[in-house]
C-alpha positions as CSV (number, residue, x, y, z in Angstrom):
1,X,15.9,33.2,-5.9
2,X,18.2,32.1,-3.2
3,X,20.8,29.7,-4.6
4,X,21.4,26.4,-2.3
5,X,24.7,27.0,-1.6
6,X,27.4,30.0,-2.2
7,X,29.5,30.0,-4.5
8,X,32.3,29.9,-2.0
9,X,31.0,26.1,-0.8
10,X,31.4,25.3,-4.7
11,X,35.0,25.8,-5.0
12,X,35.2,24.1,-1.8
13,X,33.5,21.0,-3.1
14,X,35.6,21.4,-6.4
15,X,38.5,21.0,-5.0
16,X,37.3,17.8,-2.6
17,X,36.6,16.9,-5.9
18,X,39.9,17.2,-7.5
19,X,41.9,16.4,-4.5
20,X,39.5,12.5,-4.5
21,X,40.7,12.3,-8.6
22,X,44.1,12.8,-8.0
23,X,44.6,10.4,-5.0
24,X,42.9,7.8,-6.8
25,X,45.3,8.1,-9.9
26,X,48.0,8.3,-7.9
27,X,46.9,4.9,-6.6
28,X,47.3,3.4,-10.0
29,X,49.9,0.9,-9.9
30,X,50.6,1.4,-13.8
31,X,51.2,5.3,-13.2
32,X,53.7,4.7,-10.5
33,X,55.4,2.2,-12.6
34,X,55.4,4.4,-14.9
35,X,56.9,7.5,-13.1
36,X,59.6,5.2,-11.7
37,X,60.6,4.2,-15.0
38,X,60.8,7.7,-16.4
39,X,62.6,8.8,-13.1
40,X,65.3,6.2,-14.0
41,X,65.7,7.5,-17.4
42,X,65.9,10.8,-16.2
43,X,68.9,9.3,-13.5
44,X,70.5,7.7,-16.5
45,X,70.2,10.9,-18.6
46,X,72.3,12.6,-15.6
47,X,74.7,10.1,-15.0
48,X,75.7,10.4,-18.6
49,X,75.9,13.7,-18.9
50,X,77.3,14.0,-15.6
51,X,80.5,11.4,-16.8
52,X,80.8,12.6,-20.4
53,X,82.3,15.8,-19.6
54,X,83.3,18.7,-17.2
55,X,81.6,21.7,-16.0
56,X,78.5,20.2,-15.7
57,X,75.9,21.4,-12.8
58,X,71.7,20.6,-12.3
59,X,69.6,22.1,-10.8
60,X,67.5,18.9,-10.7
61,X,68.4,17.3,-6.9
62,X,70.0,13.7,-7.3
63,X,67.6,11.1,-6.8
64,X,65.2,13.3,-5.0
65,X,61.6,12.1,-5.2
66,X,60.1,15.5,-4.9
67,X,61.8,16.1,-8.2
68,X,60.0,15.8,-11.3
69,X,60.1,12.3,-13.0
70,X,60.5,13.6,-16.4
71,X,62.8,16.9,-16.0
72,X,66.1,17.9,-15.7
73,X,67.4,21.1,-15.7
74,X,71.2,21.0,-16.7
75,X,74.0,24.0,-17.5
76,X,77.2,23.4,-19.2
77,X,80.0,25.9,-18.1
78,X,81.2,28.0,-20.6
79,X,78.0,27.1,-23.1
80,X,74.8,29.5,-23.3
81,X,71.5,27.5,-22.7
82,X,70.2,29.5,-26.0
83,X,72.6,28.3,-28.1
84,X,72.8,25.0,-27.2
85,X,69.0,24.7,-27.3
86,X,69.5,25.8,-31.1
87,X,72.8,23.8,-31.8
88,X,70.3,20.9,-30.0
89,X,67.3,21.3,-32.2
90,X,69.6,21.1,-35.7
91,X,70.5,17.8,-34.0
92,X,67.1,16.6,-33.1
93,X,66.6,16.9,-29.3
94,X,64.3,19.4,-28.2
95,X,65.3,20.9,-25.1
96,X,64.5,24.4,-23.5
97,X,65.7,26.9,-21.9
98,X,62.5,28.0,-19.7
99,X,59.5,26.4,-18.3
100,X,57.1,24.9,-20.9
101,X,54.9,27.7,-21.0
102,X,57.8,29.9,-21.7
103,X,58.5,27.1,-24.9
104,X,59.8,29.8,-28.1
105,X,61.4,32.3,-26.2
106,X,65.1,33.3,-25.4
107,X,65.5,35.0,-22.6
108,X,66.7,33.3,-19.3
109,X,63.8,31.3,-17.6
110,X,62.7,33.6,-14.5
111,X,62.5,30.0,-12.8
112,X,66.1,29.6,-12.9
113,X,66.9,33.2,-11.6
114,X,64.7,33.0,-9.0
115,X,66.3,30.0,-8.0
116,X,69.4,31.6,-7.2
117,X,71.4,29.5,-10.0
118,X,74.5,30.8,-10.9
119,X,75.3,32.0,-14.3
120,X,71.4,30.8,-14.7
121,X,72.1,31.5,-18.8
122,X,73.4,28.3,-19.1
123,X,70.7,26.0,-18.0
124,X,68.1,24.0,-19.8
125,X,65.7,22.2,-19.3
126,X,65.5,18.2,-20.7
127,X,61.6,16.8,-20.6
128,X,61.2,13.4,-21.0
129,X,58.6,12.1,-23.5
130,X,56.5,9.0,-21.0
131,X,57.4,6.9,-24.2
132,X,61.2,7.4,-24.0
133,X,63.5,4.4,-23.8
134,X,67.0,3.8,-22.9
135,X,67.7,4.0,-26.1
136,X,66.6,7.7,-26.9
137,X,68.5,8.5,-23.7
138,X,71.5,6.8,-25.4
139,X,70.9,9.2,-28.4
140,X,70.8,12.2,-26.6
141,X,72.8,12.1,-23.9
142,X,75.6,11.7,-27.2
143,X,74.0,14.4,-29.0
144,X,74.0,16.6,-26.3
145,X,77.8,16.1,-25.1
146,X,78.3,16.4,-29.0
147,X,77.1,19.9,-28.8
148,X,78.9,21.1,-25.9
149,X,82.0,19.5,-27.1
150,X,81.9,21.3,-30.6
151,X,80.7,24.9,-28.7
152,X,82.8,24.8,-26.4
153,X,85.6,24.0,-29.4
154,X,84.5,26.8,-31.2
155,X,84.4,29.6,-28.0
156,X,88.0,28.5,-27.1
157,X,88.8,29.1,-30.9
158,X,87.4,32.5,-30.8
């Protein structure tokens, strides 16, 4: 038997498909409230950590609305990601160092070297739950410039 169409015109009508879903969620005026609001917890997150200490860089752009509402990739001179991810998880803030389908592993996130970061080592990456509040940001952002603060304590020790 001949089928009625190839299977060529499927994917083709599979992804009108999904491209009709996704404008229309995107249309829904609770998801972009929604995304704003995490995007301004993310900016808070950054401000923070940006005024709580020095060496900090992101690899997250400032206010950029191509950036992802909920992420923010941030390094800490002189403090490997690794460790802080572990120092960060006996505190209570999961972070990571890679992508979330890298989640468990150590080495450096391929993302960050093949964005050309410099001493790409240092970076993680900060998700934001779509639940979070100002005042989890509060509590990490001071867990978090704990951390460094003790690491980089202890490295200038050694």
């Amino acid at each position: 038997s001949t089928p009625l169409y190839s299977s060529a015109a499927s994917d083709v009508y599979k992804r009108q498909a999904w491209a009709g879903a996704v404008e229309e969620l995107l249309a829904e005026p609770e998801l972009n409230k929604s995304i704003a609001r995490t995007a301004e917890l993310r900016d808070k997150l950054r401000l923070q950590l940006e005024t709580g200490t020095v060496g900090v860089r992101f690899a997250t752009p400032a206010g950029e609305s191509s950036a992802l509402s909920n992420t923010l990739a941030v390094a800490f001179s002189g403090v490997r990601g690794d460790d802080l991810v572990v120092a960060l998880d006996l505190a209570g803030v999961r972070v990571s160092t890679g992508s979330a389908c890298s989640s468990g592993r150590q080495e450096v996130s391929y993302v960050f070297r093949e964005m050309g970061l410099e001493r790409a080592e240092e970076f993680i990456r900060i998700c934001l739950d779509w639940d979070a509040t100002s005042d989890l940001i509060e509590r990490a952002s001071r867990l978090i410039l704990q951390c460094v603060q003790q690491m980089r304590a202890v490295a200038k020790d050694s």
